[in-house]
N, C-alpha and C positions, 0 to 999 in steps of 0.2 A: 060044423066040424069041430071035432074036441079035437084038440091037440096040436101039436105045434102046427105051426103055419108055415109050408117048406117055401121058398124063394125059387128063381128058375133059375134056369144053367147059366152058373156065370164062366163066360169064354174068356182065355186071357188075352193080356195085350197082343199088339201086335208086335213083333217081331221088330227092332229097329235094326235099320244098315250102319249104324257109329254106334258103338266102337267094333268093328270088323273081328272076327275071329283069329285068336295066333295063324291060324295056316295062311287066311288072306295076307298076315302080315308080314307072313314069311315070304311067299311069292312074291310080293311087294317088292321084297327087299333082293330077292334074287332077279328079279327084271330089273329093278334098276344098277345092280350089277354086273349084267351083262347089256345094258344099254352102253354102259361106260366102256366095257370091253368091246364093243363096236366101234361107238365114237373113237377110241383111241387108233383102234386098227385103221377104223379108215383116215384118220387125220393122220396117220405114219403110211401110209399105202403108198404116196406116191413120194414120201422120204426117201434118200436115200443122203448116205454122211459124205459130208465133203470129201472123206480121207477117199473114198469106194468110188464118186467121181470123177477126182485127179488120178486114181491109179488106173482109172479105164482110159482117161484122155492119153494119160501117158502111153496105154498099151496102144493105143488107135497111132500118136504118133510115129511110135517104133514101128507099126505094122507098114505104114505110109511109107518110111523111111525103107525099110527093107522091099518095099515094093518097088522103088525106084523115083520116091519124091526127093525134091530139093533139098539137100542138107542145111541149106540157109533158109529155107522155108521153116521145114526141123524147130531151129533153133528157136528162130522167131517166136512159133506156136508156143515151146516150152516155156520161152522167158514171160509172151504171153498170159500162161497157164498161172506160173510163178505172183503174175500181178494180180490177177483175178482171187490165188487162194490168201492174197497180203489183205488183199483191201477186205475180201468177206471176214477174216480174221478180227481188221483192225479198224474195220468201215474207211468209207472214201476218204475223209477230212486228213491231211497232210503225207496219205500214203500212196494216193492214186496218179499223182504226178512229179514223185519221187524219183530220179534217176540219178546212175553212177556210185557214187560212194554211199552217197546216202537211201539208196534203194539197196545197197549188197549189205549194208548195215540191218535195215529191216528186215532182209530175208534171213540173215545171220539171229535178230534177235528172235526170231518164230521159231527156229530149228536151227540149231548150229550143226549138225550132221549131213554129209550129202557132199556138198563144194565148194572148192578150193577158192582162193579169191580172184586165181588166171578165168576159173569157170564163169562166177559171177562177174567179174570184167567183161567176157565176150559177150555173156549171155544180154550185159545191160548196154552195149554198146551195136551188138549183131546184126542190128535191123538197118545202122545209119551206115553199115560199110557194105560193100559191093558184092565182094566175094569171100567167105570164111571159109576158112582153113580150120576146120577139128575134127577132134573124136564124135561124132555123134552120139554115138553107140554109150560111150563113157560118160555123156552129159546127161542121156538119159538114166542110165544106171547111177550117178549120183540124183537128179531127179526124185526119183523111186525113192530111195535111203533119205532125202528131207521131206516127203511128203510123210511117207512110214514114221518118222520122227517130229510131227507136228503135235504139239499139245493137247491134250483130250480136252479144252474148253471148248464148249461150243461155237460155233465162229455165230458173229451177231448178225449176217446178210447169206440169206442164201447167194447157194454158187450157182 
């Protein structure tokens, strides 16, 4: 044969899977932005904020009270309620067996709005005496106005 001498078919490489094409990379990035938007959903699913649980215990109280439960019972539950939303605020260490002046002191420094210091007196005394004599109705309605006025930091202990 005269003349050039032809070579055979040269195939090209193959194809490598790194580095992915923009579109793979985009996907990429949108799955792992809605993975997070999962995670978050579900790790907040069964949240609910302290403020939305004290105002529901407080509605459950009133409902009880107006059904015809004990007003010293009432009380009890509230002031109760009062220690549970101190300590998740301020964790257990010096505030979970805090009574009297220095328990209406702490509730004072969470929220000063809500009750009077005759309120917190009973409220920190209620449980050790027989039969009380109050407002119900007016404890819980102050109640309400110092839950509604607790500081938007998160408390450090679930309720």
């Amino acid at each position: 044969m005269n003349g050039p001498e032809l070579k055979d078919i040269h195939l090209p490489d193959a194809v490598a899977w790194w580095p992915p094409a923009p579109g793979w990379w985009l996907l990429a990035i949108v799955a792992l932005v809605l993975a997070a938007l999962a995670w978050r959903r579900y790790a907040r699913r069964d949240h609910k904020p302290l403020r939305a649980l004290s105002l529901a215990e407080l509605a459950r109280i009133r409902s009880a009270v107006a059904a015809g439960e004990d007003r010293h019972a009432a009380i009890n539950q509230l002031a109760g309620l009062l220690r549970r939303i101190l300590i998740s605020y301020r964790g257990r260490d010096g505030f979970a067996d805090s009574t009297g002046a220095a328990w209406a002191a702490q509730i004072r420094e969470l929220s000063a709005a809500g009750f009077s210091d005759a309120d917190l007196e009973l409220l920190g005394r209620a449980r050790y005496r027989r039969a009380v004599e109050a407002d119900v109705a007016a404890l819980l309605d102050a109640g309400e106005r110092w839950v509604r006025n607790l500081p938007p930091e998160a408390p450090r202990v679930a309720a």
